[in-house]
N, C-alpha and C positions, 0 to 999 in steps of 0.2 A: 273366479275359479271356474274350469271347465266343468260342467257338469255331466258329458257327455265322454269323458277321456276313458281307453282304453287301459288297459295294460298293457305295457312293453313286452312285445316277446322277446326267445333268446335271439339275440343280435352281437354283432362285433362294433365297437363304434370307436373311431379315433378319439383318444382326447384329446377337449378342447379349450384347453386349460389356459389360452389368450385373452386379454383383456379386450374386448371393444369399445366404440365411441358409447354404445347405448346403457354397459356397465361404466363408465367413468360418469354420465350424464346421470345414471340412478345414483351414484355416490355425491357427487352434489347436489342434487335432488333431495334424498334421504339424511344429509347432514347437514343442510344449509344455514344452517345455526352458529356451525364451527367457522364453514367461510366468513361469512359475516362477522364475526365476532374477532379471525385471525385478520380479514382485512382493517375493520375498525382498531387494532391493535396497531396493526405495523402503520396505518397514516397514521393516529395519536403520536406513535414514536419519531415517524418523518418529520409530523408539524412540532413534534420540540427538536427533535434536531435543525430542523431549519431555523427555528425562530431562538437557538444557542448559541450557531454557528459566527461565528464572526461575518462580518460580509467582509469579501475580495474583491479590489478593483484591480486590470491593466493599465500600465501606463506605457507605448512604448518610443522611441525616439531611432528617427536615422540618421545616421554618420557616415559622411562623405570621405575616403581614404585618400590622399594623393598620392598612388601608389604607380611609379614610373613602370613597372613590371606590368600594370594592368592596362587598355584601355588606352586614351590618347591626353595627351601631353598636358596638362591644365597649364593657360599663361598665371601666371603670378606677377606679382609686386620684386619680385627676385629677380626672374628673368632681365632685368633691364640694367641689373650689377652683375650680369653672370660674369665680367671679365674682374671683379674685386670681393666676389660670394665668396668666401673659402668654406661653404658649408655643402657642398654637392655631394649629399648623401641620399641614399634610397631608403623607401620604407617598405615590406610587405607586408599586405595586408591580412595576410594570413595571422602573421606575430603580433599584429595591433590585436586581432581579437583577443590572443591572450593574453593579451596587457591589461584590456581592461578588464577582464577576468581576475589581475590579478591582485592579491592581498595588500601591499603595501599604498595602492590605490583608493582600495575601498578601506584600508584605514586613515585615511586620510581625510575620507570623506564624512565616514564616521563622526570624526574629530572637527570638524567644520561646523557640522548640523547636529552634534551632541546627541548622535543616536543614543549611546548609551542608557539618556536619563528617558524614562517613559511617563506617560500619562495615561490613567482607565480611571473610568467612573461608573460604575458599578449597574447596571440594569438589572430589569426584573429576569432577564433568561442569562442574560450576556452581557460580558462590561462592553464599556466603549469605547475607542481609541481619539480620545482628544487631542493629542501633536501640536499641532499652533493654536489650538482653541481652546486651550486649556489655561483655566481661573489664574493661575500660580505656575510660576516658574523656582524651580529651584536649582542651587548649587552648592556644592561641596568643596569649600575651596584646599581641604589637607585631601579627599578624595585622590586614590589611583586609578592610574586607565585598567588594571587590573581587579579592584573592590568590586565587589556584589552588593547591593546591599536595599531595603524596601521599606517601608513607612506608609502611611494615610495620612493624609493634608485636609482637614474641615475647615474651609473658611468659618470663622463666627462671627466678623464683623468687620467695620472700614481698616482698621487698626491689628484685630488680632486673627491666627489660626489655631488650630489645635491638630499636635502632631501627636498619633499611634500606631498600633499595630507594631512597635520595633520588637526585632527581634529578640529571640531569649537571649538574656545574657550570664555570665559566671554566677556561681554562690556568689563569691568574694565581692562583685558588684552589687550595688545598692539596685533593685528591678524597680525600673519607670516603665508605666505602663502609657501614660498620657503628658502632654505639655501643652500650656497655652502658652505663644510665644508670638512675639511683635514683626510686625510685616518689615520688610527689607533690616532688621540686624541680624548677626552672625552670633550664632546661637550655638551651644555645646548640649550635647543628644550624645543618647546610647549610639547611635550609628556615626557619631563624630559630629565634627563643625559643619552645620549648612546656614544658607541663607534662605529665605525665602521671599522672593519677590512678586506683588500683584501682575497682572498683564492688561491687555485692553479687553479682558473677558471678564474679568473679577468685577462679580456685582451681588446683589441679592439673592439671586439667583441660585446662586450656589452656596447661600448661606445655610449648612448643616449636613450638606453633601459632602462625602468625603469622597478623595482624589488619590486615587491608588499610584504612587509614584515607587517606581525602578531605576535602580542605579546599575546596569550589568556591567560585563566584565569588557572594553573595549573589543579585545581582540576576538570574543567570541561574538558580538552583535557584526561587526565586518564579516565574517565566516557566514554566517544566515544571510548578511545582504548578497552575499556571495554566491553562496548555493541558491538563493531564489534569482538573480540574474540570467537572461539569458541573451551573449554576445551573438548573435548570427549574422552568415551574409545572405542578402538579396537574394544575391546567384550567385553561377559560379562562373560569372564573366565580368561579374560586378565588382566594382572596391566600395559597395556601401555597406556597413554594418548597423545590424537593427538591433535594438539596447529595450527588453520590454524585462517589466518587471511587476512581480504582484505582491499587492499591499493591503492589509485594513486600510490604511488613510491615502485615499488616492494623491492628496496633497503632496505627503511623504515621499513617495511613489517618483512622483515629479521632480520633490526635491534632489531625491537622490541621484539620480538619470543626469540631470542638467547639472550640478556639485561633480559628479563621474566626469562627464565631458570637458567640463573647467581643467578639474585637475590632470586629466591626461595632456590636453593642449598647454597648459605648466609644464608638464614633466619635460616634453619631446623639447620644446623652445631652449628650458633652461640646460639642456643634453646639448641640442644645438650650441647655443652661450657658451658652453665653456672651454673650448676651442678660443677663440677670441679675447674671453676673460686671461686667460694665458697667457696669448700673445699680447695684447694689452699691455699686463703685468710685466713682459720679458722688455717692449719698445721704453716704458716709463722709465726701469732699472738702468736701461744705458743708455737713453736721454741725459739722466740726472749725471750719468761719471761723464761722459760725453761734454754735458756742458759744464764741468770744472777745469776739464781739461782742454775746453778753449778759450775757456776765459784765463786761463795760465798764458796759454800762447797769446795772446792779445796785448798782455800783461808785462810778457817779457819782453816785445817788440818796442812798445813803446819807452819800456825804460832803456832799452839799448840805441834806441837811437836822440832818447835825451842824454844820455851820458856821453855817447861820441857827437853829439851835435850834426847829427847825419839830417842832410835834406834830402828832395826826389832824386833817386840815383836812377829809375827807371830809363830814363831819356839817353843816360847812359851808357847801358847798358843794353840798350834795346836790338840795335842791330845782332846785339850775342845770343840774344834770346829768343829772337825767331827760329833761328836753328834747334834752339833747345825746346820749345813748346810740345811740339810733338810727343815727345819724350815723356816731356811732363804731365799729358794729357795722358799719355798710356800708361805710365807709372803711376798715375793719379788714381784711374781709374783698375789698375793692379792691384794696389797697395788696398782699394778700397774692397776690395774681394778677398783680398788676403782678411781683411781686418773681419770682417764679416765670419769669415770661416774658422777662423780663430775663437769666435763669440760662439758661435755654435759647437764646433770644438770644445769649448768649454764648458759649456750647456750641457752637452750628451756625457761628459763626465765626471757631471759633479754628480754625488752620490746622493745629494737633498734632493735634488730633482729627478731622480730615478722614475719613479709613479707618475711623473707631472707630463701631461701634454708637450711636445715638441715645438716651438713658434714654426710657425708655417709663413709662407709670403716674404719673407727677410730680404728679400734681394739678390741673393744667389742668382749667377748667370746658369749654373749646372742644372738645367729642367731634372735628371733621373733624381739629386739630392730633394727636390721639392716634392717629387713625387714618389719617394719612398718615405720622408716623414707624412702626407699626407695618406700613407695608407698605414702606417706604424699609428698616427694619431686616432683611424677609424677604427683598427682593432683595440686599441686600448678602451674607446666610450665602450664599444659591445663586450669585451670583459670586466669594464666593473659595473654595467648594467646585472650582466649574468653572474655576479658577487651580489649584486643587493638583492636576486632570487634565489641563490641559492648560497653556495659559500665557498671558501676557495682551496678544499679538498675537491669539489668537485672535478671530472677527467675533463673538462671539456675547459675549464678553467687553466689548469694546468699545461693543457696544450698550447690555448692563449701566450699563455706565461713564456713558455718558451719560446713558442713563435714570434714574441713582441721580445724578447733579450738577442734573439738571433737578429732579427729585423735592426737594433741597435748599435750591435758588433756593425752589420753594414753598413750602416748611414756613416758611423765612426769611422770606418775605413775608407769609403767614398769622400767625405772630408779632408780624412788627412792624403789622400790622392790626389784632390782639390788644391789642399793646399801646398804638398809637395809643387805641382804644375807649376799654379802662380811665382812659387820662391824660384823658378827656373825662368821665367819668363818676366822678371822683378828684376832678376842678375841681369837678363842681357840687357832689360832698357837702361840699368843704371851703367850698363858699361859703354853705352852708345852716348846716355849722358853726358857719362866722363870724358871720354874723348872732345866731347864739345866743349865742355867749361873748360878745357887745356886752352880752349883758343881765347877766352877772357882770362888769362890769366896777369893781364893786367889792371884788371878791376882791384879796388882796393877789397881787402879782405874783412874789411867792416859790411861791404854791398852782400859778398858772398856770404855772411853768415846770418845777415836781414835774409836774403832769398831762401834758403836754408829754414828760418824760423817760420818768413810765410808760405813756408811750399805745406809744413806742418799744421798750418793755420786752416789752408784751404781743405787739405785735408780732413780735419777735425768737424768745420764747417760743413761741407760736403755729407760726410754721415750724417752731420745732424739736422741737415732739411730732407734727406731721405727717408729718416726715423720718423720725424716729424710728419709726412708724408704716409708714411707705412700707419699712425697711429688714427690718422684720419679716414684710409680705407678698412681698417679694421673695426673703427667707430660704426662709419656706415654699414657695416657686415652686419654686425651687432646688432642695429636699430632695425634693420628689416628682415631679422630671423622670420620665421612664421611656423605655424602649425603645418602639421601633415593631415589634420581632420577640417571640416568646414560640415558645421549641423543643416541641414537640409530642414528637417524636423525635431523643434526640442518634442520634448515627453509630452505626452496630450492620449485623450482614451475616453471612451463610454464614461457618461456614469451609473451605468448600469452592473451591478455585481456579477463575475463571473463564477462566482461561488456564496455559498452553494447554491446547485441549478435546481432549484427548485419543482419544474417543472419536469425533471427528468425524476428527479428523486420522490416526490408524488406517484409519479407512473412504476417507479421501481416496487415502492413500498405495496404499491398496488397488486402488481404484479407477485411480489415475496406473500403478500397474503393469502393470496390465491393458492401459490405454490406449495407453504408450507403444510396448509392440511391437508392440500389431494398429494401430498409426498408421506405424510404420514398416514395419511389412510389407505392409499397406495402400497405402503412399506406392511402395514398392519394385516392385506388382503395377502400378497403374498407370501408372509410368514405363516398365515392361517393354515392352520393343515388342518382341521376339525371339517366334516363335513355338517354343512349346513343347509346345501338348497337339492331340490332335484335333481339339477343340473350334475351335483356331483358322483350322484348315485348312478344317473346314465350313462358320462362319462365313463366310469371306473368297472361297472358292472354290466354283465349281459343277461343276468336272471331277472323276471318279468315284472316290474312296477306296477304295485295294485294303488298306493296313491300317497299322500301326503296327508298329516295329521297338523291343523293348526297348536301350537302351544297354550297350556291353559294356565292358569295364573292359578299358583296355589291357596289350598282352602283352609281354613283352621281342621274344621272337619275331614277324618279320612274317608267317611263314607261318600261325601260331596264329592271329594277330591278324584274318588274314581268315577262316579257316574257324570260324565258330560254331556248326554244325546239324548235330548227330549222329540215324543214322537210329535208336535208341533212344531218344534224349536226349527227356527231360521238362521240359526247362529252357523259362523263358518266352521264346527268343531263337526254339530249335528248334517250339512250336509257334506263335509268329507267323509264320514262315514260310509254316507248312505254311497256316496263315488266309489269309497272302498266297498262295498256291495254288491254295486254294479259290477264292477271289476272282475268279479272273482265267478259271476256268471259268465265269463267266455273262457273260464281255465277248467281243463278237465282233460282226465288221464283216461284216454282210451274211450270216452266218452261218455265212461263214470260219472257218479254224483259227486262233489266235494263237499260230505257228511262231515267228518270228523276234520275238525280244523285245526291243528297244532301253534302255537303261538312261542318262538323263545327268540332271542337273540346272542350277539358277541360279547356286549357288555353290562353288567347289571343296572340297574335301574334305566335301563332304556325306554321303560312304559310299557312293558307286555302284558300285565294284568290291567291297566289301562284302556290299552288295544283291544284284549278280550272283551273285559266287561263290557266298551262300549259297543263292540260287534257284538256281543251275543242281543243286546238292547234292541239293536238297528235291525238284525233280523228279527225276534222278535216281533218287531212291530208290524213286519209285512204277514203276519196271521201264522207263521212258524212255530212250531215248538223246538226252543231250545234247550239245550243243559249245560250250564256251565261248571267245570269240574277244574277242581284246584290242586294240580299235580305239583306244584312248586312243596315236596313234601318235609323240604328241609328246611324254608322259611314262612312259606304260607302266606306271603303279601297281600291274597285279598282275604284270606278267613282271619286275616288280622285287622284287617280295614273294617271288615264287617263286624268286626268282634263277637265272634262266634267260637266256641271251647265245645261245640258237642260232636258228635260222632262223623267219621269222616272218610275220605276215601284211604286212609291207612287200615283203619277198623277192618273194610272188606277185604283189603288185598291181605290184610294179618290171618282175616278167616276167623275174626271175631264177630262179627255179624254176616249171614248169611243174606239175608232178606236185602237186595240194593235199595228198596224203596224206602228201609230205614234211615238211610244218609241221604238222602234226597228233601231238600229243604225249597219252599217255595222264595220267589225273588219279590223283595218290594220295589223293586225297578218296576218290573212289566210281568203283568198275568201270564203270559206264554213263557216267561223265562224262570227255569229253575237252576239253585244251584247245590254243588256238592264241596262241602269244605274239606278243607285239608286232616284234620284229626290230630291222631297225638305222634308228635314227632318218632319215625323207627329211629333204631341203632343202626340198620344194612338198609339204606333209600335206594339204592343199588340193586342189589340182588332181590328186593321187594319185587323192584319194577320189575324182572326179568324174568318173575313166576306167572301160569298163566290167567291167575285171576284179572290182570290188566285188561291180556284179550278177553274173557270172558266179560269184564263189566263194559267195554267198550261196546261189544257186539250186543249187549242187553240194552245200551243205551239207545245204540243205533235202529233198535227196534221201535223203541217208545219214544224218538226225537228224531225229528227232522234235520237236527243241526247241534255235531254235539263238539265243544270249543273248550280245548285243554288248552290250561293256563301253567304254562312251563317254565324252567331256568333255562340261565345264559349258555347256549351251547360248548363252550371254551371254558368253562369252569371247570364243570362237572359230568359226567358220561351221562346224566338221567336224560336227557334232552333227547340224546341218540337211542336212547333204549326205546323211551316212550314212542319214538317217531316209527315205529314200526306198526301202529295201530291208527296212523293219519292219514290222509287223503289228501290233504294240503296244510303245509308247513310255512307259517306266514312268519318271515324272520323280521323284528324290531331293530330298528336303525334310530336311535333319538340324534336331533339335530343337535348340534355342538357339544356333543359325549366324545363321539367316535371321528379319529385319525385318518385319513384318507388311505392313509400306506394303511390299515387296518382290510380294509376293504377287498384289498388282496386274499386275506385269508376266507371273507365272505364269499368270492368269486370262486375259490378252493374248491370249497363245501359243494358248491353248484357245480361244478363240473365234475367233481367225483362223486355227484350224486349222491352224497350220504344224508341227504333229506330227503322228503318224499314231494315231487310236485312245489320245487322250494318258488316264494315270491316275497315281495322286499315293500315293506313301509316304513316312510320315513315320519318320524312322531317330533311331533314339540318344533313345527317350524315359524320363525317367526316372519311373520308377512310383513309388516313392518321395516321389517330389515333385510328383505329377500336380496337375493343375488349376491352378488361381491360385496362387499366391505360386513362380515359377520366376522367378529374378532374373537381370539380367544382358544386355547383347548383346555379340555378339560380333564382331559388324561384319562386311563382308564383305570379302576380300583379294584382288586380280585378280592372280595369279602363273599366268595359262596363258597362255598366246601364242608368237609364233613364235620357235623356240631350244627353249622347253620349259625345266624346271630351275631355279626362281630357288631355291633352296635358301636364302637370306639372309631373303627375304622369309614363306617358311615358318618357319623358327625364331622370325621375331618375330609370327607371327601363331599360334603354338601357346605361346608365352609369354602373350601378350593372353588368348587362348584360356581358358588354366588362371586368370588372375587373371579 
């Protein structure tokens, strides 16, 4: 504490009502308790979230696209059939990412590696995810990919487990809470038929441990591996896709990834396939009529020339049929196109085979016919792909649909065009023919209806080593499909958890501890409105600072409780005093003495008989003669403290005692200090004051004292304060720390510039050092219990209740 400080004169001063580094440093400083204890809070809460948490591993994997559209050309094992591949289709790589993306995949996968069924074993924070390392396996064989369903599995021995936890079941059901039941049989349970089988982990080990087993709902554990997936590419020049995924079991993790890439390289292959399988299917079907119907003709040949006893007529005939070869070769190879066109002809309108892949490669001389069913076949796989995603109201389906029946109409009309041609160019070789066989028209007529039978033979023959032929480069097509992915990197990853991060979440927690109490005591400073330090009486006021009063802790005794200031005492109450002493030497009007000292304030119980007593004490002790005189005539706060009932300064202002030295009582404080108590309460405290016995006893006092100190009421009450003040020298207005509102202050600053005190200056009483500066919490509102009667004693018990909370 300054010992040496002035008083503030009147000045204008900005406020400066900004928080700085050196108040936020005293508020951690002065509450260091709370940090501490909010830190220690939020790591406890970190370190069990961490040690709850499940741990998360990455797994990720790269996927190679062969994607014509990107990038340069990869050789293949195909390339070297490209002239008998009937599979030359593109893939982008764009669409593969949503493929693997997508649901029918990842149930697929699901269903492979039996996500469904779970394994946990229960730790002291957090279960555990056991997956392949788990005691016991089990199955459900009446179980749907749709059923939910949960149990505990306790191994008890080589032989038995014990099944609980099932869930509630109906009144009507018999309630099984528990089962002992025999390792690998099929056992009937509240949750249906399961099995339960050992693993190569079941040992002692887990004898009495129970095994938290889940059975979820298929299509909802695909949907989680689905949304924790994430497809991406490299770049964006790249066709590699990067397949990462986070798991409790990094095991799992891997499984799933590398089971994912399996089954995609399945899917694309057998899309591929089925093109072939078709064609296949179409070459077998007229293999088989093909070859009845030359073993007819074989058939009939030989019985026709056993019945007419026919030998080689060739030799015959030969010179005839040189001419005719020709013919026969074009006709051969007409009729053989004719027949072809007719197969498919009839293909395109059978109505079974509507949906069915087209046979592609048949032999057709017409390239545009090959290559309109080859692009009729490519739009059909990408329509019912885009059926098994979506369904076939879908618009983009439907466009398909028609696009693919238009596409049909044409192939059918290009056909029968086809084969319209041939039947024209059929006519003129047989009429070119005919003109020739006119010239063996003397061959026997048994030769001519043998040539006739074997023209049909070769014919029939002829298709069927073409067929035969067409089923072996389809075979081969078949056997070297391939994928469109090739894995670079299966799945692989730390094993190091990426969750939770531990060391971020320590630093957080850290950091939240810190933040939480300087946000609340932060928040608490600026809601404060109560004044509570110097600072804010400077701030707000420009009437003159005579000093600060430390707070005094209250006493049982009310006579203690007023007197604070011992003329030894080193205590910081007794030398603010003596500061407010000091003070009050450099103020003076005109260059007057300041005799008469006035003491009141804004709010009641601020400490103005407080203030008094202990000033009149302080002077006192410098060899002074004081008087202390207790004008509070309506409550008497210190001739109550002193508990004193005898005559007083009402007595003389009533004109009931004449003599002042009759009311004048010696002080057991301090031999220089005398006081004058209050008396018996008037009916007019008002119009008393305003007779001029006041000035009279004031001016009698001021004769016989050096220093004469009225102890007043709260000027905003009640009009005495303003009456009395006409008889002071200086008006020391009471300010208690954490009573009075800031916005209150206004009206004290009022007073001072309208000068309706006399020589006004401002102490601030009850400050707590302890708690100086910013972070003082709390208001305390202000209570109006003075007025005329005096005494609301109700109204103070609940305003020192408020008070202390």
């Amino acid at each position: 504490m300054n010992t040496s400080q002035q008083p503030v004169t009147n000045r204008q001063r900005k406020p400066e009502n900004e928080m700085t580094i050196i108040d936020l440093l005293r508020i951690v400083y002065v509450h260091w308790y709370w940090f501490a204890l909010s830190v220690f809070l939020c790591l406890v809460l970190s370190f069990y979230y961490i040690k709850s948490t499940p741990r998360t591993y990455s797994r990720t994997a790269s996927v190679l696209i062969k994607d014509e559209g990107r990038g340069a050309k990869l050789p293949t094992e195909a390339a070297a059939f490209e002239e008998v591949n009937m599979l030359n289709s593109m893939s982008s790589v764009d669409n593969e990412v949503l493929i693997f993306k997508s649901k029918r995949l990842m149930m697929e996968v699901a269903r492979r590696l039996k996500l469904d069924i779970s394994y946990r074993r229960k730790g002291k924070l957090r279960d555990w995810e056991l997956y392949t390392h788990s005691p016991v396996q089990v199955s459900f064989p009446e179980a749907t990919e749709q059923m939910s369903l949960a149990l505990n599995i306790t191994p008890l021995s080589e032989k038995e487990v014990l099944l609980s936890g099932f869930p509630e079941q109906p009144d009507s059901v018999k309630t099984v809470e528990r089962m002992t039941v025999a390792l690998n049989d099929t056992v009937e349970t509240p949750v249906g038929k399961l099995v339960v089988t050992p693993s190569l982990y079941y040992s002692e080990n887990y004898y009495g441990i129970p095994i938290k087993v889940a059975k979820r709902n298929l299509e909802a554990v695909a949907l989680a591996c689905n949304a924790g997936l994430q497809a991406t590419l490299a770049s964006k020049t790249a066709t590699i896709i990067n397949l990462t995924l986070n798991d409790a079991s990094p095991q799992r993790a891997e499984d799933i990834i590398n089971t994912l890439i399996d089954v995609y390289n399945e899917d694309v292959v057998n899309d591929k396939n089925q093109i072939a399988i078709n064609t296949a299917n179409f070459i077998n079907d007229r293999l088989i009529i093909i070859e009845k119907e030359l073993g007819g003709v074989d058939t009939e040949i030989a019985d026709y020339k056993r019945e007419n006893q026919l030998t080689d007529i060739t030799s015959e005939s030969r010179m005839y049929l040189q001419s005719t070869s020709t013919y026969q070769q074009e006709g051969l190879s007409l009729e053989n196109q004719q027949t072809l066109s007719r197969y498919i002809r009839d293909y395109l309108t059978d109505p079974s085979k509507a949906a069915d892949l087209i046979p592609a490669n048949t032999g057709l001389s017409d390239t545009n016919i090959e290559g309109q069913i080859r692009d009729y076949n490519e739009l059909l796989l990408k329509r019912d792909k885009l059926i098994g995603n979506s369904s076939d109201r879908n618009p983009v389906v439907q466009d398909m649909n028609n696009s693919l029946a238009a596409m049909r109409q044409t192939i059918i009309r290009t056909v029968d065009n086809l084969i319209a041609g041939l039947n024209m160019k059929i006519k003129n070789v047989r009429a070119q023919e005919a003109r020739t066989s006119s010239r063996i028209a003397a061959v026997p007529t048994q030769q001519k209806y043998v040539l006739s039978v074997e023209r049909q033979q070769k014919i029939k023959e002829a298709l069927y080593l073409y067929l035969l032929n067409k089923r072996e480069e389809n075979a081969l097509s078949k056997s070297i499909t391939e994928s469109n992915a090739r894995v670079i990197d299966p799945a692989m990853g730390s094993n190091i958890p990426i969750a939770p991060k531990t060391k971020m979440i320590l630093l957080a927690s850290l950091v939240l501890g810190i933040v939480i109490p300087a946000g609340v005591l932060w928040a608490m400073a600026i809601f404060d409105t109560a004044v509570r330090t110097r600072k804010d009486i400077e701030d707000n006021l420009t009437l003159p600072f005579l000093g600060e009063i430390p707070f005094k802790e209250k006493v049982k005794k009310e006579a203690d409780q007023t007197l604070a200031v011992s003329e030894k005492g080193k205590d910081a109450i007794s030398e603010a005093f003596r500061i407010m002493r000091t003070n009050m030497d450099f103020m003076s009007i005109d260059g007057g003495k300041q005799q008469v000292i006035m003491t009141t304030s804004l709010n009641a119980d601020a400490g103005k008989t407080f203030i008094s007593s202990n000033l009149a004490v302080t002077l006192a002790m410098t060899g002074k003669k004081v008087v202390l005189v207790d004008l509070d005539i309506r409550k008497g706060t210190l001739s109550k403290r002193m508990h004193r009932k005898s005559e007083g300064v009402t007595n003389y202002l009533l004109g009931i005692v004449e003599d002042l030295r009759g009311i004048i009582h010696s002080s057991e404080f301090h031999p220089n200090l005398d006081i004058i108590y209050e008396g018996p309460v008037p009916p007019n405290p008002a119009e008393l004051l305003l007779g001029n016995r006041l000035d009279n006893l004031v001016e009698e006092l001021k004769e016989m004292y050096d220093y004469v100190i009225l102890d007043n009421v709260p000027s905003n009450m009640v009009a005495d304060a303003a009456i009395v003040n006409r008889v002071a020298d200086l008006t020391i207005y009471v300010v208690r720390a954490g009573m009075m509102d800031r916005r209150q202050l206004a009206e004290v600053e009022k007073l001072y510039t309208d000068k309706k005190f006399k020589n006004m200056a401002v102490v601030l009483n009850g400050v707590k050092y302890n708690r100086s500066g910013y972070g003082h919490y709390g208001y305390y509102g202000r209570y109006s219990y003075y007025g005329y009667g005096y005494g609301n004693d109700t109204r103070k018990k609940r305003r020192k209740i408020f008070g202390k909370f």
